[in-house]
N, C-alpha and C positions, 0 to 999 in steps of 0.2 A: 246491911247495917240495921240490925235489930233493934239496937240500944238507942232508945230516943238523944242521949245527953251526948255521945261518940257522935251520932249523926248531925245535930245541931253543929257539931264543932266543924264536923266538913264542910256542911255548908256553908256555912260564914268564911272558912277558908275558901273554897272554890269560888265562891259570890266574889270577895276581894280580889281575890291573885288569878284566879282560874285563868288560861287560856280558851281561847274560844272551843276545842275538841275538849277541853274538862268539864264545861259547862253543858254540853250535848253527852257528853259518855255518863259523865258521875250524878245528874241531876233528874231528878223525877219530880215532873212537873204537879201532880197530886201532890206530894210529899212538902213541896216547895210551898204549895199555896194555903197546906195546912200547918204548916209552921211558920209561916210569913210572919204571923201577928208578931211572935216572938223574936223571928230572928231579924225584923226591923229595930227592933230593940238594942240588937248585939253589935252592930254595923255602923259605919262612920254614914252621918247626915246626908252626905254627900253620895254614897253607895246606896243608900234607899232613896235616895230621891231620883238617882238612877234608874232603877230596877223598876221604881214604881210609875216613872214616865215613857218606860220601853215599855212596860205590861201596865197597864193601868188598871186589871183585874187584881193585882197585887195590894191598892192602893182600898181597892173595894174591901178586900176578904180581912182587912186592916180597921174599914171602917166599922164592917160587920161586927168583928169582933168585940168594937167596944160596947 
């Protein structure tokens, strides 16, 4: 997935719904931490506060950004 705007949309899908073999096949971990800022943004409160207490580098590259 080339297309930055396609890809964002997956991940915010897989991030939500994914099964756990969705989240290991369709996700690249560089890709994830470079779009974080953003798709923290796109995600229910509850799902980034998730994400960002299982990875707490997530929560970093969040802070970074700003």
């Amino acid at each position: 997935m080339d297309r930055s705007r396609l890809r964002m949309g997956m991940y915010r899908a897989v991030l939500a719904e994914g099964q756990h073999e969705d989240l290991i096949s369709l996700l690249n971990r560089d890709l994830l931490m470079a779009q974080w800022p953003v798709l923290r943004t796109l995600v229910s409160r509850h799902l980034r506060e998730v994400w960002e207490e299982a990875f707490p580098e997530l929560a970093v590259t969040e802070t970074s950004a700003a």
